[in-house]
C-alpha positions as a Markdown table, in Angstrom:
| # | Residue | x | y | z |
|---|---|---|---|---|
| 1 | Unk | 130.0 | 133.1 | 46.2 |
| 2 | Unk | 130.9 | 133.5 | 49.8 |
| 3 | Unk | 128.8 | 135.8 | 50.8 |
| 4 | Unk | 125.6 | 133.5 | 49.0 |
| 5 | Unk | 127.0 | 129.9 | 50.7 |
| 6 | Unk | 127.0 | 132.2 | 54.0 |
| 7 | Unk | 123.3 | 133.6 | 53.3 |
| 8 | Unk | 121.6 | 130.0 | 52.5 |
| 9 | Unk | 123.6 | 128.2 | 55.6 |
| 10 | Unk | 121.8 | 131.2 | 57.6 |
| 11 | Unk | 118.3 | 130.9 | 55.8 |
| 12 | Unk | 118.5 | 127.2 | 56.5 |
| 13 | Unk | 119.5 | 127.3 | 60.0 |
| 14 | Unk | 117.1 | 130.1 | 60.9 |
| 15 | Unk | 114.0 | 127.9 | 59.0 |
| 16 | Unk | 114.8 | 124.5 | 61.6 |
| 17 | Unk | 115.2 | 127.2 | 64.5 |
| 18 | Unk | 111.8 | 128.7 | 63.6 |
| 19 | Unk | 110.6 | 125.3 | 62.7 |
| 20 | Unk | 111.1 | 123.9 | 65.9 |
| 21 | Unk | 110.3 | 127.1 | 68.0 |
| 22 | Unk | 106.4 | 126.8 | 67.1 |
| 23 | Unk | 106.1 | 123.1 | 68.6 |
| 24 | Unk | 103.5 | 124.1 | 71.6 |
| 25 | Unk | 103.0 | 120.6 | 72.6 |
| 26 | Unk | 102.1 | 121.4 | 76.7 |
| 27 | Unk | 105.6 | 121.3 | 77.4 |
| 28 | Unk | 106.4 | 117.7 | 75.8 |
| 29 | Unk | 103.2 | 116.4 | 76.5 |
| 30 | Unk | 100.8 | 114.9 | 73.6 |
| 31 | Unk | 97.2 | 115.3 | 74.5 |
| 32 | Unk | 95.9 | 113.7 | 71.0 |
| 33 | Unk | 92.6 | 113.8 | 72.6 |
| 34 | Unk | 93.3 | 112.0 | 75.8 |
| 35 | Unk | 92.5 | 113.2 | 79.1 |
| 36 | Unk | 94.5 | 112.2 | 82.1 |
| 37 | Unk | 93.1 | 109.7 | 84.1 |
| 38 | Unk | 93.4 | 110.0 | 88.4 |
| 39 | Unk | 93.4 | 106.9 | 90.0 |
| 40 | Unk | 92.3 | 107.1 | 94.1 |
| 41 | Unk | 95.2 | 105.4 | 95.8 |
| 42 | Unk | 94.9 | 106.4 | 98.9 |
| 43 | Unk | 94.9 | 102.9 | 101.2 |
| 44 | Unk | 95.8 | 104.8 | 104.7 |
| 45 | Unk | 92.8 | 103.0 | 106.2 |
| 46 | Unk | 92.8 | 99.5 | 104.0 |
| 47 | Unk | 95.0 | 96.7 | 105.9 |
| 48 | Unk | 96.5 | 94.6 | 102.9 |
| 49 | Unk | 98.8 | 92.0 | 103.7 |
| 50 | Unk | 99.8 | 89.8 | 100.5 |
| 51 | Unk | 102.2 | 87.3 | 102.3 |
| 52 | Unk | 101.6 | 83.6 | 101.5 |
| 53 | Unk | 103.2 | 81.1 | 103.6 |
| 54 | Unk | 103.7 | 77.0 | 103.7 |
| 55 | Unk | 102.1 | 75.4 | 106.9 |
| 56 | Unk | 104.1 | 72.9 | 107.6 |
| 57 | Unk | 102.5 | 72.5 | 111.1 |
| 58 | Unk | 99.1 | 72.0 | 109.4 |
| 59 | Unk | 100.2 | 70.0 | 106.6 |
| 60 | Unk | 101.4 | 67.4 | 108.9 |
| 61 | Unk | 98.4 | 67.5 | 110.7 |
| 62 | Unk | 96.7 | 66.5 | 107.8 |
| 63 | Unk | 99.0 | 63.9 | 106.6 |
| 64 | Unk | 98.5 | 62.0 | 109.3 |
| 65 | Unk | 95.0 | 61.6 | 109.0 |
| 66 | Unk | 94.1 | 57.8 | 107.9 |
| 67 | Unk | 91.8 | 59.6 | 104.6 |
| 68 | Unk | 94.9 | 61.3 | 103.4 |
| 69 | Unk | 97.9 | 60.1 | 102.0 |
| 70 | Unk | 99.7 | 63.8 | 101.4 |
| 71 | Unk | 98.9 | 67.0 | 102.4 |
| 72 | Unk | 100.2 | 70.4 | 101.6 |
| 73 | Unk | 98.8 | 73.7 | 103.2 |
| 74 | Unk | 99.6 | 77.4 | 102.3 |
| 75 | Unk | 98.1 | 80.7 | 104.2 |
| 76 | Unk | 97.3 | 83.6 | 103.4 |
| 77 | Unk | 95.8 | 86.3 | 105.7 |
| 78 | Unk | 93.0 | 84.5 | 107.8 |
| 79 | Unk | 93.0 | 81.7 | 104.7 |
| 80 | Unk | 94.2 | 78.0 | 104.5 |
| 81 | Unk | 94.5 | 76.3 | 101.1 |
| 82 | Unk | 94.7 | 72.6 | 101.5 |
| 83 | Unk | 95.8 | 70.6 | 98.6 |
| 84 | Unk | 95.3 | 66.4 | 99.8 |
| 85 | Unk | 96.2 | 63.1 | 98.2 |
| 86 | Unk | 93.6 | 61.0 | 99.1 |
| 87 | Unk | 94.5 | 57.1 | 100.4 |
| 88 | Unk | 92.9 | 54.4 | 98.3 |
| 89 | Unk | 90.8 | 53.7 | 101.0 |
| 90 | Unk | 88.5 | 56.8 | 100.7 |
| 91 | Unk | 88.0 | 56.0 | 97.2 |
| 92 | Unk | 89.3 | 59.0 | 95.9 |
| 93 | Unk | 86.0 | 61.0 | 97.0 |
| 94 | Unk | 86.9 | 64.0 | 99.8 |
| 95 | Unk | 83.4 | 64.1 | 101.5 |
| 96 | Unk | 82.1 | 66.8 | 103.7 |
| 97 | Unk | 83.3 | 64.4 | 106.6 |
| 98 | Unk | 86.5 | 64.4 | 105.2 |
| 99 | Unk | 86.6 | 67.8 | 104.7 |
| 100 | Unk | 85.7 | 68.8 | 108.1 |
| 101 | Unk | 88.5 | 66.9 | 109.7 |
| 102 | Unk | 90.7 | 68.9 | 107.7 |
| 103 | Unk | 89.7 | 71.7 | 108.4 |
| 104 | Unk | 90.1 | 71.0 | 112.5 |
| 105 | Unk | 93.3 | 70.0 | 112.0 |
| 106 | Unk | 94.3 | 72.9 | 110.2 |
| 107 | Unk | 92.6 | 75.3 | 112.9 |
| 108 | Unk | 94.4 | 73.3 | 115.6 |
| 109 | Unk | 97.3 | 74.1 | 114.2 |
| 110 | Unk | 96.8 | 77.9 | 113.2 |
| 111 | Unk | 94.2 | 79.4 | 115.4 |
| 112 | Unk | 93.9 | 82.7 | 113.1 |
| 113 | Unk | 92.8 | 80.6 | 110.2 |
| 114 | Unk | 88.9 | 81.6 | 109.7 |
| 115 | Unk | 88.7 | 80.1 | 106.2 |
| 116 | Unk | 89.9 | 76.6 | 104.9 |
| 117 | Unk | 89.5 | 75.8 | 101.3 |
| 118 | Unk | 90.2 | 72.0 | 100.7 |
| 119 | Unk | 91.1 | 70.8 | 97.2 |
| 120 | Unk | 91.9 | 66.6 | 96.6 |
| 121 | Unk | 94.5 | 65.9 | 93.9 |
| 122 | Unk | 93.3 | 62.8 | 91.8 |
| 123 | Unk | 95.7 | 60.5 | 90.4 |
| 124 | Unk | 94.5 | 58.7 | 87.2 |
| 125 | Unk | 96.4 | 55.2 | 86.3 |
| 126 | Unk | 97.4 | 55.6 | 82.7 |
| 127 | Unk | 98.2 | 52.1 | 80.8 |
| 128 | Unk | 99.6 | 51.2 | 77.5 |
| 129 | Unk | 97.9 | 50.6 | 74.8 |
| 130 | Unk | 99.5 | 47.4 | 72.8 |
């Protein structure tokens, strides 16, 4: 009885050995039917700078014009972002003249800003309805 527990442990053991042996899977790699994909990474001659930075500097600037009640500026590379609170007295409506003085002050302040991209915030009243 030995000798047959002794046989079978043996014939299983030897069957998940052999089992396991004839997994040829490209050395634990599964293809199924994919091909490896190369991406070209190779930025040696691209200059990327993704730092973003709050103008202070700028965003007084433009807070102390009389069309602008609050003024927030961030940069990025050669780009200012302008975020405004009109005043009441432009009517809530950022015209190109508007825009342009903005845009001065904010070059005045930053020379290397090329691009300035002025948005207006609008406040809307909201009243309760009795």
């Amino acid at each position: 009885m030995k000798i047959a527990k002794t046989i079978i442990c043996v014939g299983v053991v030897s069957g998940l050995l052999m089992g396991c042996g004839t997994n040829n899977d490209n050395n634990g790699t599964k293809r199924n039917n994919v091909s490896p994909v190369r991406y070209n990474n190779d930025d040696r001659n691209v200059n990327v700078n993704n730092k973003m930075r709050v103008a202070d500097e700028a965003a007084d600037r433009v807070a102390k014009l009389k069309e602008v009640d609050r003024a927030n500026v961030i940069v990025t590379d050669n780009n200012a972002y302008v975020a405004v609170m009109l005043t009441d007295r432009s009517r809530n409506e950022l015209s190109k003249t508007v825009e342009n003085k903005i845009a001065k002050e904010v070059r005045k302040a930053d020379k290397d800003i090329d691009n300035v991209y002025v948005s207006m915030f609008r406040l809307t009243r909201i009243s309760t309805i009795e």
